[in-house]
N, C-alpha and C positions, 0 to 999 in steps of 0.2 A: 502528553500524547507521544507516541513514539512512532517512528516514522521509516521504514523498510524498505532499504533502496532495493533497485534491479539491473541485472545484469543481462547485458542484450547480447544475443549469439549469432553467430553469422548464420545467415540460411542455406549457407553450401555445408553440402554432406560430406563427414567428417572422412577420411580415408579409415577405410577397413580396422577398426582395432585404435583409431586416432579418439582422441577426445576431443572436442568441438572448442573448436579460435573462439574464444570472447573477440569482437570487434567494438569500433567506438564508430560509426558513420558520423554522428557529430558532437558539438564537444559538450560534455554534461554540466545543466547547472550548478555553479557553487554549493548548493547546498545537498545534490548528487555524490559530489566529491568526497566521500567520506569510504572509509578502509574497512571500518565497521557494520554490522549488517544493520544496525539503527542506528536513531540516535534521539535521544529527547529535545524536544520541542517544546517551548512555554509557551502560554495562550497570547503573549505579544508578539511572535514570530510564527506563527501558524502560518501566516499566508507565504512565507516560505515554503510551504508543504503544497501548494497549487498545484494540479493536473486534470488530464480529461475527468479522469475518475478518482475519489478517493474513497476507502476503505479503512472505516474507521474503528477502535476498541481500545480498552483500556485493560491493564490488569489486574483486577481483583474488583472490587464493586464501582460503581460508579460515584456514589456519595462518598468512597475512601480516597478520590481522586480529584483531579481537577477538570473533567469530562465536562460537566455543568457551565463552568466559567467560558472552556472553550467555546461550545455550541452557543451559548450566548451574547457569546464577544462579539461585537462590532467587526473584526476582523474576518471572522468565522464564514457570516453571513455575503465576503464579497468575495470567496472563493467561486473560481470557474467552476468547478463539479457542486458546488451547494446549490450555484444559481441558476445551470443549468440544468438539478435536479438528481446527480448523477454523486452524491455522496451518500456510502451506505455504512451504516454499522456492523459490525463482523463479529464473532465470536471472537475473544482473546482466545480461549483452551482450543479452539480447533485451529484459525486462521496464525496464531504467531507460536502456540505451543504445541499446535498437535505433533506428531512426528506418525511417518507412516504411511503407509497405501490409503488407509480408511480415512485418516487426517484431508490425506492431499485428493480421496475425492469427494469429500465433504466439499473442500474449497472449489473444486472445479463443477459441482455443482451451484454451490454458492454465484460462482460467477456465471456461470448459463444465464440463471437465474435474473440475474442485476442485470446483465451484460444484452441478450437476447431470449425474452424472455416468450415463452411459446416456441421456443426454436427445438 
């Protein structure tokens, strides 16, 4: 599985022409800590991967992967977004590869969707 951090931006508006402060309000998990936009995760360290939400996909088939093993690990099943209902499956080609306006609002539908749904 692979795993795609975020980066959090201050909510004050940038000055005219400025690009927007990355800020850190508090300090990010270890396993956050990463320079990389992902990073692989094996199905014994999944629960490294824990948040409100997660959002999950693999690349290329499922049966070419180890997608199966995760979901039915022991581990899998005591994530906070599993248990509170809030882990969803994602498109690989749109959600990690798309590039693009139509990619990114596929995704922001996507999350309407999960996120608040009838909204």
């Amino acid at each position: 599985m692979r795993v795609c951090r975020k980066t959090a931006l201050s909510s004050t508006p940038p000055r005219s022409g400025a690009t927007p402060r990355r800020t850190r309000s508090r300090r990010l998990p270890r396993i956050e800590q990463v320079k990389e936009l992902a990073v692989e995760i094996s199905p014994e360290q999944i629960d490294k991967a824990d948040a409100d939400w997660v959002f999950y996909g693999v690349y290329g088939t499922p049966s070419s992967t180890n997608q199966d093993a995760v979901l039915d690990g022991p581990l899998w099943k005591t994530l906070g977004a599993v248990t509170s209902g809030q882990a969803r499956p994602v498109s690989d080609e749109t959600w990690f590869l798309g590039l693009g306006v139509t990619a990114a609002n596929a995704v922001l539908a996507d999350l309407k969707n999960f996120v608040a749904p009838g909204a």
